[in-house]
C-alpha positions as a LaTeX table, in Angstrom:
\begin{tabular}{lrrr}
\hline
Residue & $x$ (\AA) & $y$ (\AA) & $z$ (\AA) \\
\hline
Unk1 & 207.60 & 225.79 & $-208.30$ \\
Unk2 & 210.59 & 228.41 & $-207.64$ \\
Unk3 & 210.60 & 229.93 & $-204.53$ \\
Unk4 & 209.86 & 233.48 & $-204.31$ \\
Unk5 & 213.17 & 235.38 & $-202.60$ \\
Unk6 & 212.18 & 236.72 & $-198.89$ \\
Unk7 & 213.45 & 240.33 & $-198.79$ \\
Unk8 & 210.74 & 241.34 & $-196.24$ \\
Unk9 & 213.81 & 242.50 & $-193.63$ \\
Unk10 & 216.64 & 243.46 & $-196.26$ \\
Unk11 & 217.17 & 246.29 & $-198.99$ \\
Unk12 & 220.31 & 244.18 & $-200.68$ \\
Unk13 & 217.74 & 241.52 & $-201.28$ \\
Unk14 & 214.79 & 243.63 & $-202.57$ \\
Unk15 & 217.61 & 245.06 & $-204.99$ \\
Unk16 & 219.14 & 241.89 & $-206.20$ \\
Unk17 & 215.37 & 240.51 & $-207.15$ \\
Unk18 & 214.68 & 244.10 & $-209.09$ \\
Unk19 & 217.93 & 243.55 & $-210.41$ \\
Unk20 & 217.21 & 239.98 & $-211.60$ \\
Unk21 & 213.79 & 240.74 & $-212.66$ \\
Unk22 & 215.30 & 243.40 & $-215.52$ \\
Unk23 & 213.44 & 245.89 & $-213.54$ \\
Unk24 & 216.64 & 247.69 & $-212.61$ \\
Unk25 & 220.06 & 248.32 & $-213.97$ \\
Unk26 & 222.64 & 246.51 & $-211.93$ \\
Unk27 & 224.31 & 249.35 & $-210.13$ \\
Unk28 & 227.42 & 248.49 & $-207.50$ \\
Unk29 & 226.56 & 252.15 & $-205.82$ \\
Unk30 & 223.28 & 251.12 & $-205.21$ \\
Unk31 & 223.96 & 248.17 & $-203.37$ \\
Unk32 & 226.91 & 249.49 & $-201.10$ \\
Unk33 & 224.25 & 252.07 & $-199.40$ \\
Unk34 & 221.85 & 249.18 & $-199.61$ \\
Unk35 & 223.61 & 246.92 & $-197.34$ \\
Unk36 & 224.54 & 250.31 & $-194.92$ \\
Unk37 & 220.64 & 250.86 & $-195.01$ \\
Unk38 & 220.50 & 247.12 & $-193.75$ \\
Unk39 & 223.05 & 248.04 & $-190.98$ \\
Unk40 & 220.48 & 250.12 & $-190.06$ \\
Unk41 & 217.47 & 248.19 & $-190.08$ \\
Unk42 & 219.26 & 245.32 & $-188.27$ \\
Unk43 & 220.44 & 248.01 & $-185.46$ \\
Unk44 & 216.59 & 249.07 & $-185.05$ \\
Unk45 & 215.32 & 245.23 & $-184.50$ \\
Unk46 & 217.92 & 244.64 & $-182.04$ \\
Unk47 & 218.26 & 247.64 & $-180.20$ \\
Unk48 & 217.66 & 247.33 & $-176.16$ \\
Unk49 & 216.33 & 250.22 & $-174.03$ \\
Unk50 & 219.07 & 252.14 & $-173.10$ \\
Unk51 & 220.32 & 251.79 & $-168.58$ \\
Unk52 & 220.56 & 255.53 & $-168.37$ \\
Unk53 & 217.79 & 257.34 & $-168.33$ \\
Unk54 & 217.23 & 260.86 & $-170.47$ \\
Unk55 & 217.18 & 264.12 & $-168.95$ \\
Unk56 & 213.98 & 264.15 & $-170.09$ \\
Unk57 & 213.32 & 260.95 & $-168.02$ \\
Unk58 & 209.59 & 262.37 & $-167.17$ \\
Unk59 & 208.19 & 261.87 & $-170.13$ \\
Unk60 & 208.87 & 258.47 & $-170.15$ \\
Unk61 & 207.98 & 257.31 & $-167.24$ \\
Unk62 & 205.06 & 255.45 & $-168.26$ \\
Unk63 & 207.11 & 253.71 & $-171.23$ \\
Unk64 & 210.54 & 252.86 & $-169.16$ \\
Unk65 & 213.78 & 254.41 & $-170.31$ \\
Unk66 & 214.60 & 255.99 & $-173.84$ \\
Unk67 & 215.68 & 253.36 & $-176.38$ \\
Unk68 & 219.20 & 252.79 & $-177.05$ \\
Unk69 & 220.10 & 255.06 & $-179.83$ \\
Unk70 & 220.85 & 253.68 & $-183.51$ \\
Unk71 & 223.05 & 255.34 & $-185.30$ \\
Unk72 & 221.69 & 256.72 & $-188.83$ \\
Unk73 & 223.02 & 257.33 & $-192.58$ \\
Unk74 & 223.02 & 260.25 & $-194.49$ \\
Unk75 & 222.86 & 259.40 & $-197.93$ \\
Unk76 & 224.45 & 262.03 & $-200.80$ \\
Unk77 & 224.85 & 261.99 & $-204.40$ \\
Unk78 & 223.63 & 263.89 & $-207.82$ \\
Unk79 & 219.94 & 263.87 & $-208.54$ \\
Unk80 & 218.84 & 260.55 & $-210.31$ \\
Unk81 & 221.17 & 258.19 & $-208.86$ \\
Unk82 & 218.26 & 255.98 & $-207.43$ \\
Unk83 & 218.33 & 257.70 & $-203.38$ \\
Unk84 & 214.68 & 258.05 & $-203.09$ \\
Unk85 & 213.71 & 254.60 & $-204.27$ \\
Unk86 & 216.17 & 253.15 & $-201.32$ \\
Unk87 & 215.07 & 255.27 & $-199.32$ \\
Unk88 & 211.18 & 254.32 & $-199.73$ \\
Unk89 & 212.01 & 250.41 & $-199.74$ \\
Unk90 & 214.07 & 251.48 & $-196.16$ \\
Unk91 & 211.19 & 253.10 & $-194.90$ \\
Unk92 & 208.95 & 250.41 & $-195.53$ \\
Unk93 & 211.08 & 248.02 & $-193.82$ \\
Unk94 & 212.11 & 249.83 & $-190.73$ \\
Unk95 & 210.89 & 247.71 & $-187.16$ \\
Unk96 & 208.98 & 250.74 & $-185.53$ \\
Unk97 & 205.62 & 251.85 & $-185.71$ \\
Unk98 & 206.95 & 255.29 & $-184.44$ \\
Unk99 & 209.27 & 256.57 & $-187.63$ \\
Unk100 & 208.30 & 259.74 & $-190.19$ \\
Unk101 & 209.42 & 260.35 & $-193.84$ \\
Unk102 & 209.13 & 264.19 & $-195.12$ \\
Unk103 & 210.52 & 266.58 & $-197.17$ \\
Unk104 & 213.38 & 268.82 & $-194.42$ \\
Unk105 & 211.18 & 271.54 & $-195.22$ \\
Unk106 & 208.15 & 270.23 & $-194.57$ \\
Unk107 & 209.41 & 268.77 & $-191.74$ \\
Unk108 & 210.81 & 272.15 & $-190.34$ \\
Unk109 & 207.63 & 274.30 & $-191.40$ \\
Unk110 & 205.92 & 271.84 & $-188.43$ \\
Unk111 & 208.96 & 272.51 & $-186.23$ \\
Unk112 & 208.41 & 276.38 & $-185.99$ \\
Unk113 & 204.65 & 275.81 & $-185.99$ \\
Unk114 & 205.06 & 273.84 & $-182.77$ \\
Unk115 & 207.49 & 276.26 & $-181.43$ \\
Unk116 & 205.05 & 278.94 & $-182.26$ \\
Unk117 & 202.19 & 276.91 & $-179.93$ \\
Unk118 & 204.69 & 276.72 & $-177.18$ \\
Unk119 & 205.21 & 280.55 & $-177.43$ \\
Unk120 & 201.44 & 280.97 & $-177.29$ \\
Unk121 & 201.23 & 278.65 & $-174.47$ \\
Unk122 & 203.74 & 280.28 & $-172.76$ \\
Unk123 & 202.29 & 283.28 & $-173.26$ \\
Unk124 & 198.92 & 282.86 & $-172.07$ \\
Unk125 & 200.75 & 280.88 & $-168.87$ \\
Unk126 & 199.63 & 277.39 & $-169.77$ \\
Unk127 & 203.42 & 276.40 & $-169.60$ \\
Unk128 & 206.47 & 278.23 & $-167.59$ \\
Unk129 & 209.22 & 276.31 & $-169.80$ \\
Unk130 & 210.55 & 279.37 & $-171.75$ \\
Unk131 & 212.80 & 277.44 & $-174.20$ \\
Unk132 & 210.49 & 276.12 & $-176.61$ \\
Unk133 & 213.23 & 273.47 & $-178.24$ \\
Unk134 & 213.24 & 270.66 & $-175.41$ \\
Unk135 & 209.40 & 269.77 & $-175.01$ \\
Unk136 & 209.12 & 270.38 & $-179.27$ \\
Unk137 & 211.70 & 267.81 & $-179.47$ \\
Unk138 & 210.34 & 265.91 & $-176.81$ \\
Unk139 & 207.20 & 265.92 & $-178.66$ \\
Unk140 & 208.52 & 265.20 & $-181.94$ \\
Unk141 & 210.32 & 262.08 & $-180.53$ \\
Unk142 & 207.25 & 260.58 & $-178.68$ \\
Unk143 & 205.85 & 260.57 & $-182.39$ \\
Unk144 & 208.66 & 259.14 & $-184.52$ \\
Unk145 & 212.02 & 257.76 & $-183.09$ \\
Unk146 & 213.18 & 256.98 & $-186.44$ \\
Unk147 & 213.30 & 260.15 & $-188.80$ \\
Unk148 & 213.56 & 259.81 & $-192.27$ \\
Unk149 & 214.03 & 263.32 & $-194.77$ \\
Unk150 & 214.00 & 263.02 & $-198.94$ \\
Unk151 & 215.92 & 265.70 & $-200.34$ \\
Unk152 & 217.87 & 267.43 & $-196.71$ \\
Unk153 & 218.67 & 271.09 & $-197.77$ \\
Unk154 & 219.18 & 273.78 & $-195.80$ \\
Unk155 & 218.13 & 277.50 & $-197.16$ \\
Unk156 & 216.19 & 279.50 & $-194.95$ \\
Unk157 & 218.35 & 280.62 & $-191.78$ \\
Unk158 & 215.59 & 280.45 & $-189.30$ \\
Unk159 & 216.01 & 276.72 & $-189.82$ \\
Unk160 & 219.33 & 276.84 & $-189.78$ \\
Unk161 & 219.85 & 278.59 & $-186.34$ \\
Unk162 & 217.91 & 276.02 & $-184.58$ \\
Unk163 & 218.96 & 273.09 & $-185.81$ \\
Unk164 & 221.90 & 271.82 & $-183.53$ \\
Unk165 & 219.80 & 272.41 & $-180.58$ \\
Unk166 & 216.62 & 270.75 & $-181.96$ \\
Unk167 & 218.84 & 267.81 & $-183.14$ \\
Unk168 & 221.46 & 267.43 & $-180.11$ \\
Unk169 & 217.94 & 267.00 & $-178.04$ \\
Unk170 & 216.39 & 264.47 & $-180.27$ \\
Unk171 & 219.71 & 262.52 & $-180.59$ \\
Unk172 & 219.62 & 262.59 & $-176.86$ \\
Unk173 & 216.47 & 261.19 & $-176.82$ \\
Unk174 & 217.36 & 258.35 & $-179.40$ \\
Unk175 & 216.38 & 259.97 & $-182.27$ \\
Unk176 & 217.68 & 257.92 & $-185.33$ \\
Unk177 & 217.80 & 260.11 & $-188.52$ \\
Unk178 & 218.45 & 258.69 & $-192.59$ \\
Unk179 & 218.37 & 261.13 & $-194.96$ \\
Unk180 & 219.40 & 261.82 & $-199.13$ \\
Unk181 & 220.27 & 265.28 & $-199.97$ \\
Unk182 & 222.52 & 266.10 & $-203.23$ \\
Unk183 & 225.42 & 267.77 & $-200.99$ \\
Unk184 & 227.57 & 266.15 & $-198.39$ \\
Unk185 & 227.14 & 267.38 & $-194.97$ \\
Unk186 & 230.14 & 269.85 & $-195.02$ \\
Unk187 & 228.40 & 271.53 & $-197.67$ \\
Unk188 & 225.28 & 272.22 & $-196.32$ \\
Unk189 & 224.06 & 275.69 & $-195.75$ \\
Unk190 & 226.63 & 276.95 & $-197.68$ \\
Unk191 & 227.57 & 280.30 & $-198.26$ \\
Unk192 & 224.51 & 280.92 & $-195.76$ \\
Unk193 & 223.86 & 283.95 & $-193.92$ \\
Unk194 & 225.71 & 283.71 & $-190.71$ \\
Unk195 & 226.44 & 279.97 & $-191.63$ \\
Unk196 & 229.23 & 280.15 & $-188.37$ \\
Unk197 & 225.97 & 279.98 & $-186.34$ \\
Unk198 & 225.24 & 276.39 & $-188.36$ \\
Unk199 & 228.61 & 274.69 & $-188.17$ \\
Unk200 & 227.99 & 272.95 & $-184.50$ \\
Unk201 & 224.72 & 270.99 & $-186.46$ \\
Unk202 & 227.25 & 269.41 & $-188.89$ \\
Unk203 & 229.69 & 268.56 & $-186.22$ \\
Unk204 & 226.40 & 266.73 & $-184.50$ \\
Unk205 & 225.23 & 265.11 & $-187.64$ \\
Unk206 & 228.50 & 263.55 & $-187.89$ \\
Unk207 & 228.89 & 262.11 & $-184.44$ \\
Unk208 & 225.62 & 260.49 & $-185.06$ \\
Unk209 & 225.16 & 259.17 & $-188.76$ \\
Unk210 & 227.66 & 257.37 & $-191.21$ \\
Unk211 & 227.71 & 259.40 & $-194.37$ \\
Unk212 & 227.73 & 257.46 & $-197.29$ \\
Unk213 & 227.99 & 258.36 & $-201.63$ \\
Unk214 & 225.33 & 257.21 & $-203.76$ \\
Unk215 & 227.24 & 258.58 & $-207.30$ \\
Unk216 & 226.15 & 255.75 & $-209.95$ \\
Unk217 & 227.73 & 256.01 & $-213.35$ \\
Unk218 & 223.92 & 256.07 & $-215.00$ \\
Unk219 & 221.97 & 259.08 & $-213.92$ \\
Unk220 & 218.21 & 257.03 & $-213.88$ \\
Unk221 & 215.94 & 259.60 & $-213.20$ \\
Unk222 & 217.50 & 261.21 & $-216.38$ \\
Unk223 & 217.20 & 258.77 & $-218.42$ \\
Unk224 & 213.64 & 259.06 & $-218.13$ \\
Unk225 & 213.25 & 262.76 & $-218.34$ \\
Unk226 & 215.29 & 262.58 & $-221.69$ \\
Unk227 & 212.14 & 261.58 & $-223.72$ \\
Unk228 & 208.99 & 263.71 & $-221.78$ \\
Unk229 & 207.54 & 266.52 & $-224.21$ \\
Unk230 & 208.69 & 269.61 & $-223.10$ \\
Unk231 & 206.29 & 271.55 & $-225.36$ \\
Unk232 & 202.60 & 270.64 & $-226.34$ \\
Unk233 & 200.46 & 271.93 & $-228.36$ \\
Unk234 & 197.48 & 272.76 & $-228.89$ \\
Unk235 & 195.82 & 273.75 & $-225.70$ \\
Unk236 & 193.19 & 271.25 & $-224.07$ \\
Unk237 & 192.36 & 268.63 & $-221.91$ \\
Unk238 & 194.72 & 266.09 & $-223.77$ \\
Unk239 & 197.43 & 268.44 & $-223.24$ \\
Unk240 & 196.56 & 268.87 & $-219.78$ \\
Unk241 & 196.47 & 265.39 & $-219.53$ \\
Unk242 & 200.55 & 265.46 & $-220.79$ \\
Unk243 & 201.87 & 268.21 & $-218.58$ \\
Unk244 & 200.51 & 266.22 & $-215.23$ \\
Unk245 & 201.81 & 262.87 & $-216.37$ \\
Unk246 & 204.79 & 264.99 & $-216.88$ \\
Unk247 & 205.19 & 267.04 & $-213.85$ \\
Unk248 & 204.93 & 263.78 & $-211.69$ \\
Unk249 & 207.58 & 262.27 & $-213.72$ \\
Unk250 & 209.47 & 265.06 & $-213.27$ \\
Unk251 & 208.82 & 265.85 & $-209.58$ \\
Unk252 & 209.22 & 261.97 & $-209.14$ \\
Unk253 & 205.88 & 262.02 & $-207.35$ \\
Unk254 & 207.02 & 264.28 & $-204.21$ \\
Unk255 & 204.63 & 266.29 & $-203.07$ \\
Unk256 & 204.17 & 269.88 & $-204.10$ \\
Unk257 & 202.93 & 272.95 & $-202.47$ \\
Unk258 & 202.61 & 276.73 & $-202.84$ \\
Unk259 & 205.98 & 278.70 & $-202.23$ \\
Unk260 & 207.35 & 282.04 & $-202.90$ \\
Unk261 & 210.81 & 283.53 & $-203.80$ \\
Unk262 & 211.93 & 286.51 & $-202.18$ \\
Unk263 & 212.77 & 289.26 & $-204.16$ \\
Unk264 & 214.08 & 292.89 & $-202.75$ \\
Unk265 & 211.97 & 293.76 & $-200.47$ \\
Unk266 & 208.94 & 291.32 & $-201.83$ \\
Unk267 & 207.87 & 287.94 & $-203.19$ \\
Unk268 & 207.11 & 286.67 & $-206.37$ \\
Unk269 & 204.32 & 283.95 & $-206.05$ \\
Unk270 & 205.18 & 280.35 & $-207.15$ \\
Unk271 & 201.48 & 278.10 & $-207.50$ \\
Unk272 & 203.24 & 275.33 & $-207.05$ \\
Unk273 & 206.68 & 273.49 & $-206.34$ \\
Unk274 & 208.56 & 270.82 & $-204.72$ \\
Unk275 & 212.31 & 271.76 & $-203.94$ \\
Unk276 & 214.16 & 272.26 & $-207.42$ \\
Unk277 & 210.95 & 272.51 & $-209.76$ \\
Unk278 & 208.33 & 274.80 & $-210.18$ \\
Unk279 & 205.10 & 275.11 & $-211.91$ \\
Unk280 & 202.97 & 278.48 & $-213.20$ \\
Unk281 & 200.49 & 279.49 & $-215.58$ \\
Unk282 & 200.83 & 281.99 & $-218.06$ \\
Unk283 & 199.21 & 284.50 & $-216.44$ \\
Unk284 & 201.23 & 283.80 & $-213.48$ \\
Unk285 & 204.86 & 284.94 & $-215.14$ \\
Unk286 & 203.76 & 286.87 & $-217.94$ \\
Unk287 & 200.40 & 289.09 & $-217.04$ \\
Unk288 & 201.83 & 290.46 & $-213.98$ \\
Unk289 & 204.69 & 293.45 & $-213.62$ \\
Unk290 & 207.51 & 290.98 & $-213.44$ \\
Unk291 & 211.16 & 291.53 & $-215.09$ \\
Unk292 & 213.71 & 289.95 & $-216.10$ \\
Unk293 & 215.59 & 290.47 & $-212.75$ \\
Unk294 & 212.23 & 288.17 & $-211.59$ \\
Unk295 & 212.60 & 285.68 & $-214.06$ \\
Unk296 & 216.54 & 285.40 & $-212.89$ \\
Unk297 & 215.67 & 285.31 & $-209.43$ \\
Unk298 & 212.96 & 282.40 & $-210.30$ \\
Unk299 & 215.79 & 280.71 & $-212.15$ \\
Unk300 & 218.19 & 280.91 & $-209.39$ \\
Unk301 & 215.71 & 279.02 & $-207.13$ \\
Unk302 & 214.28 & 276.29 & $-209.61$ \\
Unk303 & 216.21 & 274.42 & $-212.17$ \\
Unk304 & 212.64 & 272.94 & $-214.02$ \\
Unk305 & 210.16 & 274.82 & $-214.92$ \\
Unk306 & 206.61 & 274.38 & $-216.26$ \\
Unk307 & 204.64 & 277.16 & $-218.38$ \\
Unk308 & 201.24 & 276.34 & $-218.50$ \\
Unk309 & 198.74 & 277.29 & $-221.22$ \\
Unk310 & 200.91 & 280.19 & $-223.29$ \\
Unk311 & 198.01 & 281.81 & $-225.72$ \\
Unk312 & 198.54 & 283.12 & $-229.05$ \\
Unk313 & 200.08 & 286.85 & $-228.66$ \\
Unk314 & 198.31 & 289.39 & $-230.55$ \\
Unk315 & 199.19 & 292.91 & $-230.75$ \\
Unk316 & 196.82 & 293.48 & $-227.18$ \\
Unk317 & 199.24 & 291.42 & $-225.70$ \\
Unk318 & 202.33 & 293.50 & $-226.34$ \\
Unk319 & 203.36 & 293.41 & $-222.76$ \\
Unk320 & 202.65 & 290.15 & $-221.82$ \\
Unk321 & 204.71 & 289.31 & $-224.96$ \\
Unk322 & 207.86 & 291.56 & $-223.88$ \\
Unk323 & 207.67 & 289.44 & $-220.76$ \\
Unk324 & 207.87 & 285.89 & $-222.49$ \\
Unk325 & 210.67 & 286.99 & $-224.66$ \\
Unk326 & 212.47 & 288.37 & $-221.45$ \\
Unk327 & 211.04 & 284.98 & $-219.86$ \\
Unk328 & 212.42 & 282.35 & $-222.44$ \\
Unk329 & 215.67 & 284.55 & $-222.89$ \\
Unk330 & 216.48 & 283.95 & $-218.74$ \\
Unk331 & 215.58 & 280.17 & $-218.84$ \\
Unk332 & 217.38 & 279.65 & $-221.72$ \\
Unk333 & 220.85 & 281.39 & $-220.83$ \\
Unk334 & 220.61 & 279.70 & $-217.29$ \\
Unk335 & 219.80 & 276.15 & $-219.24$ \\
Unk336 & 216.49 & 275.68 & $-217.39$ \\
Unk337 & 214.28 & 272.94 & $-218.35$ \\
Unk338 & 211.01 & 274.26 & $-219.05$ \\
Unk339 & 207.82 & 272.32 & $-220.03$ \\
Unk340 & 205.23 & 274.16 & $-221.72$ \\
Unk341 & 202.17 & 274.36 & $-222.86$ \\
Unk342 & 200.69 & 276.47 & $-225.57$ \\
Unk343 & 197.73 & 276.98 & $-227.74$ \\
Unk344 & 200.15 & 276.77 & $-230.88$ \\
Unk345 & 203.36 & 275.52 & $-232.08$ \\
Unk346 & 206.29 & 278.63 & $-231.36$ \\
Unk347 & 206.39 & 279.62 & $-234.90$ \\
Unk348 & 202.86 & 280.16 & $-234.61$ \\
Unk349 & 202.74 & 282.00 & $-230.82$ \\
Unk350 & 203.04 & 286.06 & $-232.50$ \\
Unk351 & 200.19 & 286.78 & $-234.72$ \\
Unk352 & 202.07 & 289.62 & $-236.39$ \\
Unk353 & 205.62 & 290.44 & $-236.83$ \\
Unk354 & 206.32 & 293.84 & $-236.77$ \\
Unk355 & 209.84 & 295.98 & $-236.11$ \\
Unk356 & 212.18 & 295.29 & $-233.17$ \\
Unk357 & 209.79 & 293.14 & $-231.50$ \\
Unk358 & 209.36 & 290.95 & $-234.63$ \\
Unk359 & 213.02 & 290.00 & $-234.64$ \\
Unk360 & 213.37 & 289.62 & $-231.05$ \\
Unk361 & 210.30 & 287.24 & $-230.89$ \\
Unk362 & 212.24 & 285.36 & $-233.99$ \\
Unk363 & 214.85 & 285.06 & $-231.38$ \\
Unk364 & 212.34 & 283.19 & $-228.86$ \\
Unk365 & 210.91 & 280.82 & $-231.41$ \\
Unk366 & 214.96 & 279.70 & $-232.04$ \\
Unk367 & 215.38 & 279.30 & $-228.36$ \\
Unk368 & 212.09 & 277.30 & $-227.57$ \\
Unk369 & 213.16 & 274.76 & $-230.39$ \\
Unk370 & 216.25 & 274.53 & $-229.10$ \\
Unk371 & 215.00 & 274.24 & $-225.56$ \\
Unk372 & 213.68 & 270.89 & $-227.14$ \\
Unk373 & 217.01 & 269.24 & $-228.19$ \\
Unk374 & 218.53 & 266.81 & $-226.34$ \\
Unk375 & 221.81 & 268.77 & $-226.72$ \\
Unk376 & 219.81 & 271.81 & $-224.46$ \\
Unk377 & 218.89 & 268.63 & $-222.25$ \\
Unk378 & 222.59 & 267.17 & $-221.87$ \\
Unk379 & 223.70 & 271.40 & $-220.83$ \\
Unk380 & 221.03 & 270.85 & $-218.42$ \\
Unk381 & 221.99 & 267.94 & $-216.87$ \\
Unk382 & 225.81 & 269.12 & $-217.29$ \\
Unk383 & 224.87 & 272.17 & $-215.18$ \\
Unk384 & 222.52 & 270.71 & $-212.37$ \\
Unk385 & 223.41 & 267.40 & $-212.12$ \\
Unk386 & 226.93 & 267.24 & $-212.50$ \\
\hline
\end{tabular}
């Protein structure tokens, strides 16, 4: 009887039986920031509590002194290079029962709620600590010592102006972070609003994680996108059936929430999205007084997009079909993936042709077969994943 491999404690070895199995591509990439990973997990087993004790020494005084820190890895590399598969067989691995996986913004949407509590707190003189960082970090670390963040991208400045002082506390503490983003650490933030305020959180992250390229030669998560419908037709639950299967293929089963993307002044409402893809109805993008300034802005933010349940356009629908000509015209010059679904093939979408609006909609039924090819798919993946 052959022995089954033990990879229980080791990434390298989980990868090398994938790899055998004709599961996965052998990929050199992969297993250089598998065996760094390992690093990692072997510095977590054998890690000793520290002789010093923290600043924060009270709020460990039932549990001794603050482990001895570990340093981390920040993984970087295109999209579909295989980061969030090591990362989950990492995870999995990792010796503590005190360690947390989550989207950065996730993660920092509970950071400023739990500042927000202190503030409250403060406020109604339950606490007289009026810096809100230490005891949120504190707080934080008592939950996971081992932090873990799919897809680390920094956008919003509210996160970014807190961020060396949240982290310099929890790396005090022993906070070990791993994390994937598609930018190296230099480039995070970038072109940011008051970004000078950011630059001491990079200078931190590098004094306490190695940074390491994940840049395969195959681009995986491609290679499976390539052959997912990207328009269905007709309308039903078969087809709703498709565009789910699809949008957890193409969201590679992170989860999704509501968002919104600022726009002069005002937001335009996105149902549902998970960093670089988005998902709508219809009636979301097209029945409501958007532009093509909207669509742009929309565009700017997501690089996938899914169009759910487009109806046949009759003349009652002149302005909702304005809007989808304006729509498709911004996704396709900004070589957006879209996903739709609608009631009828394109050809068939305008029930009558008439004047300038005729040959303009003649325009969108070109573009939405193009938007099919795989040469629209390679621009794509030349533009975003490149």
């Amino acid at each position: 009887m052959e022995a089954v491999p033990n990879y229980t404690h080791s990434v390298v070895e989980e990868l090398k039986t994938l790899t055998e199995s004709g599961r996965l591509t052998p990929d050199r990439g992969q297993l250089e920031v598998a065996s760094k990973l390992d690093r990692v997990l072997s510095d977590l087993r054998d890690r000793r509590p520290a002789k010093k004790k923290s600043a924060l020494g009270w709020l460990f005084a039932k549990s001794g002194a603050r482990p001895e820190p570990v340093r981390g890895l920040y993984i970087h590399g295109s999209v579909g290079r295989g980061k969030t598969m090591l990362m989950e067989m990492f995870f999995k691995k990792a010796a503590t029962d005190k360690k947390r996986r989550a989207h950065f913004h996730e993660f920092m949407a509970d950071v400023h709620s739990r500042v927000h509590e202190h503030r409250v707190r403060l406020k109604n003189g339950d606490t007289r600590e009026a810096d809100p960082i230490p005891p949120v970090a504190a707080a934080l670390f008592a939950d996971a010592e081992l932090l873990c963040f799919d897809e680390f991208s920094v956008t919003d400045i509210t996160d970014a102006m807190i961020l060396a002082r949240l982290f310099n506390e929890l790396f005090s503490l022993g906070c070990t972070l791993v994390a994937t983003s598609n930018v190296e650490p230099g480039d995070l933030y970038k072109d940011g609003l008051n970004r000078g305020l950011f630059l001491p959180f990079i200078e931190i992250l590098r004094q306490h994680v190695d940074t390491v390229t994940l840049d395969s030669p195959t681009d995986y998560r491609m290679e499976k996108l390539a052959n997912l419908p990207v328009y269905i037709t007709p309308l039903g639950p078969q087809a709703d059936a498709v565009m789910e299967a699809t949008w957890h293929q193409v969201t590679d089963g992170h989860r999704a929430g509501p968002a919104e993307v600022p726009r002069k002044g005002r937001t335009i409402a996105v149902p549902a999205a998970t960093e670089r893809v988005a998902r709508f109805g219809f009636a979301d993008l097209c029945e409501k007084p958007l532009g093509a300034a909207d669509y742009l802005a929309i565009a700017k933010r997501y690089d996938s997009i899914f169009v759910e349940n487009v109806p046949t356009l009759g003349p009652e629908k002149r302005n909702e079909t304005k809007r989808f000509i304006n729509l498709v015209d911004t996704f396709y010059d900004n070589a957006i993936r879209v996903y739709i679904s609608a009631a009828v093939a394109p050809e068939d979408l305008l029930t009558e042709r008439r004047g300038t609006e005729g040959f303009e909609f003649d325009r969108t039924v070109s573009r939405l077969f193009e938007m099919q090819s795989q040469d629209y798919a390679a621009l794509h993946r030349q533009k975003y994943n490149s």
